[in-house]
C-alpha positions as CSV (number, residue, x, y, z in Angstrom):
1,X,-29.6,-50.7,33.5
2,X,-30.8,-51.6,37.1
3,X,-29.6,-53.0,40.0
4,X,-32.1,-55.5,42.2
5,X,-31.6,-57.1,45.4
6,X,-32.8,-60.8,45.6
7,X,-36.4,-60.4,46.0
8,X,-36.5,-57.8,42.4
9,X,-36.6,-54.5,44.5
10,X,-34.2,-51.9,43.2
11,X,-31.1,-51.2,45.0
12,X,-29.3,-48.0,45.2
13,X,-25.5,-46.6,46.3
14,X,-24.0,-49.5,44.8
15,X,-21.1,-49.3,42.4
16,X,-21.4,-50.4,38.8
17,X,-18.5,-50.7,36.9
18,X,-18.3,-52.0,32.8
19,X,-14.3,-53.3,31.9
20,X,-13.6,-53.8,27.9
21,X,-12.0,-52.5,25.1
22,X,-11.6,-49.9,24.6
23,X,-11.6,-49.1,27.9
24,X,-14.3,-49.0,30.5
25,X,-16.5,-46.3,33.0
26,X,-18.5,-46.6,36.3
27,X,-21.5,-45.6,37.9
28,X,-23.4,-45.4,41.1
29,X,-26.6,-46.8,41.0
30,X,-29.7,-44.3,42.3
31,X,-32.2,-44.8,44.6
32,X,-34.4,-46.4,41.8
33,X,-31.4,-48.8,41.1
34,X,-31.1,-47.5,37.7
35,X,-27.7,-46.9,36.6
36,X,-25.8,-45.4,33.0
37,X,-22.7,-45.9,32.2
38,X,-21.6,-43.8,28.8
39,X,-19.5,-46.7,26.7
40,X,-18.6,-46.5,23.2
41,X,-18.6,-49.7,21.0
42,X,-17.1,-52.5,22.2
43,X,-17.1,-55.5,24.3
44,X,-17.4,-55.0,28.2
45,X,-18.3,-57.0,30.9
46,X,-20.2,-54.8,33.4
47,X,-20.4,-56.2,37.4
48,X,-21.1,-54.7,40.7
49,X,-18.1,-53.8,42.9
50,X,-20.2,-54.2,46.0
51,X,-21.4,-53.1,48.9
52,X,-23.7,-55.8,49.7
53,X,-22.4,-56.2,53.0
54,X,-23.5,-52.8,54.2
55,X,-27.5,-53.3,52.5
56,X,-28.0,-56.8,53.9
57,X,-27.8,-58.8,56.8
58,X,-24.7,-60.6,54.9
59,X,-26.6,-62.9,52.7
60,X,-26.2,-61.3,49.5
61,X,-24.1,-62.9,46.4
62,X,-23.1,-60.4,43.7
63,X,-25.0,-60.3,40.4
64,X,-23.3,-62.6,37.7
65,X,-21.3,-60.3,35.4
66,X,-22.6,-60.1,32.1
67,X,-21.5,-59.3,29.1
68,X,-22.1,-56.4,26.9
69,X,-21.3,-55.5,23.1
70,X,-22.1,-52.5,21.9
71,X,-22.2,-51.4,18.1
72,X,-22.2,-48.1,16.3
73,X,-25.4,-49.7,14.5
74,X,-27.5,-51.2,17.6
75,X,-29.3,-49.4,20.7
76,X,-28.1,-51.3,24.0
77,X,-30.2,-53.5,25.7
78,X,-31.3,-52.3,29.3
79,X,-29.5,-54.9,32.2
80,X,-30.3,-55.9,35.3
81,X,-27.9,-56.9,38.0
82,X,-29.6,-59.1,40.4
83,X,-28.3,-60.2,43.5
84,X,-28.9,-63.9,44.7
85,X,-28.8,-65.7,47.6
86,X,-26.6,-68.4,48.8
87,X,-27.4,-72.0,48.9
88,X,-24.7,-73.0,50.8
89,X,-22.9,-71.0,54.4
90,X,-18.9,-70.9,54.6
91,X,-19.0,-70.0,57.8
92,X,-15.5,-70.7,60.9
93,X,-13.5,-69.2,63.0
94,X,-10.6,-66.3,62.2
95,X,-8.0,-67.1,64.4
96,X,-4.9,-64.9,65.4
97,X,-1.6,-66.5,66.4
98,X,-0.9,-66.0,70.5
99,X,1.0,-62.9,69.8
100,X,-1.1,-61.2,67.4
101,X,-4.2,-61.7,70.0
102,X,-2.1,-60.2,73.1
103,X,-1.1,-57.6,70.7
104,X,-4.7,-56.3,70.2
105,X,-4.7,-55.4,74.0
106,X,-8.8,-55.5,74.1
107,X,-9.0,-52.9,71.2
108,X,-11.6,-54.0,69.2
109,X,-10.5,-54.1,65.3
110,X,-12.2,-55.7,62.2
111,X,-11.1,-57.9,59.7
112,X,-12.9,-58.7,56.4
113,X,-13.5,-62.6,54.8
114,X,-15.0,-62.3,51.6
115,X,-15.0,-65.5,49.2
116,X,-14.7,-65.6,45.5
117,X,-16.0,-67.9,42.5
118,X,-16.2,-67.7,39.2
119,X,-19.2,-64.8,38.3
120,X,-20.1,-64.2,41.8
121,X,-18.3,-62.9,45.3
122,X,-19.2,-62.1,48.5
123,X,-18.1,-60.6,51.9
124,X,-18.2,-60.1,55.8
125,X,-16.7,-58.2,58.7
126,X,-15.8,-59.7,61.8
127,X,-14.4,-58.3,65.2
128,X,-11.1,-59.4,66.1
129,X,-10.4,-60.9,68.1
130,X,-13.5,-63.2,67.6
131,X,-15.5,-63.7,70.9
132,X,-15.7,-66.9,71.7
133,X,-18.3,-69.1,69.8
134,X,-18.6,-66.5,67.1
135,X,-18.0,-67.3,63.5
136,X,-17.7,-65.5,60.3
137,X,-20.9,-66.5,57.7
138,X,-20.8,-65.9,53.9
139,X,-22.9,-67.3,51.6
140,X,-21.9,-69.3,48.4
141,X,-23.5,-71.8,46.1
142,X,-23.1,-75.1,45.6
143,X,-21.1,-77.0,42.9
144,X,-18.3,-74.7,42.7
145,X,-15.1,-74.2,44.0
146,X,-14.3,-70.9,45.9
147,X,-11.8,-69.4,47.6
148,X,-11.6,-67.8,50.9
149,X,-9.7,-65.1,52.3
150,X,-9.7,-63.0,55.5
151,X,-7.3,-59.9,55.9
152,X,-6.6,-57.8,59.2
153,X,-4.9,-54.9,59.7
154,X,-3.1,-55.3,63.5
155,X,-2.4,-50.9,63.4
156,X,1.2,-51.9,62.7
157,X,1.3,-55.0,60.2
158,X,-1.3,-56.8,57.5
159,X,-2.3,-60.4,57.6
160,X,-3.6,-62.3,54.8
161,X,-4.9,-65.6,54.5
162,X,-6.6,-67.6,51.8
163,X,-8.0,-71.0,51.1
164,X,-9.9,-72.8,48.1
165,X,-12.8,-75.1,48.9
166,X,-15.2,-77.2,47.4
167,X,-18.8,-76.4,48.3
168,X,-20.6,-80.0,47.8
169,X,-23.3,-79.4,50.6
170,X,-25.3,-76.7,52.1
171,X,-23.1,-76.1,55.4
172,X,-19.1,-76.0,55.0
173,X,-17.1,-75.9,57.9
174,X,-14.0,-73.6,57.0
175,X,-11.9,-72.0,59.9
176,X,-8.9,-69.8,58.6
């Protein structure tokens, strides 16, 4: 198959992975975006693991997985993975408790907020602690519910968080 970013061009380094019985493989995509993965028959469902967040300015939304069924009898059809683009922006602030921000002492650390649905995910890095004014931005669609989650690693401890919303509108105010 072939991996595409949002405007059809092909998209390479990106990790393709098929999950099924009996069993499942994965692949790196090339430069070309072309990918194989080596299954025997089955049923798989074959989805990117990412990294959008490193090839785009942050406003990519995984491909929708698809299915795959392969028989002993029947050549597999080629797929493309394409990603999409958001209609809607989760975007807030990530906010550390008093003693977690006097713990970071200046150092500059990162902490990831990705957000999930149903066939499609999506994810961002953020320095923490956040400057003031800044705000994380990831990009969802509309009409589904998704849920939100930010995780930091302080050198010492990690902190997770996690909230499901509704996006109904185009801009969905969501600090964690």
């Amino acid at each position: 198959g072939q991996v595409l970013d949002p405007d059809g061009n092909p998209v390479g380094l990106v990790l393709v992975r098929a999950v099924g019985a009996p069993g499942g493989d994965a692949a790196i995509s090339r430069q070309s975006g072309a990918f194989t993965l080596p299954l025997t028959s089955g049923v798989y469902v074959v989805e990117v693991a990412g990294p959008a967040e490193l090839l785009a300015d942050n406003d990519w939304i995984s491909p929708a997985p698809q299915k795959l069924v392969l028989t002993p009898d029947t050549a597999p059809s080629p797929l493309t993975l394409q990603y999409r683009r958001g209609d809607a922006d989760i975007h807030g602030r990530l906010t550390l408790s008093g003693t977690l921000a006097a713990a970071a002492n200046g150092d500059e650390k990162r902490a990831m907020v990705w957000a999930m649905t149903a066939g499609a995910h999506t994810k961002t890095w953020v320095s923490m602690p956040m400057a003031a004014g800044e705000e994380y931005h990831l990009p969802a669609l509309q009409g589904q519910q998704w849920l939100v989650s930010a995780s930091y690693w302080d050198g010492e401890q990690a902190w997770f968080v996690q909230q499901q919303v509704t996006v109904s509108g185009s801009d969905v105010p969501l600090d964690l």
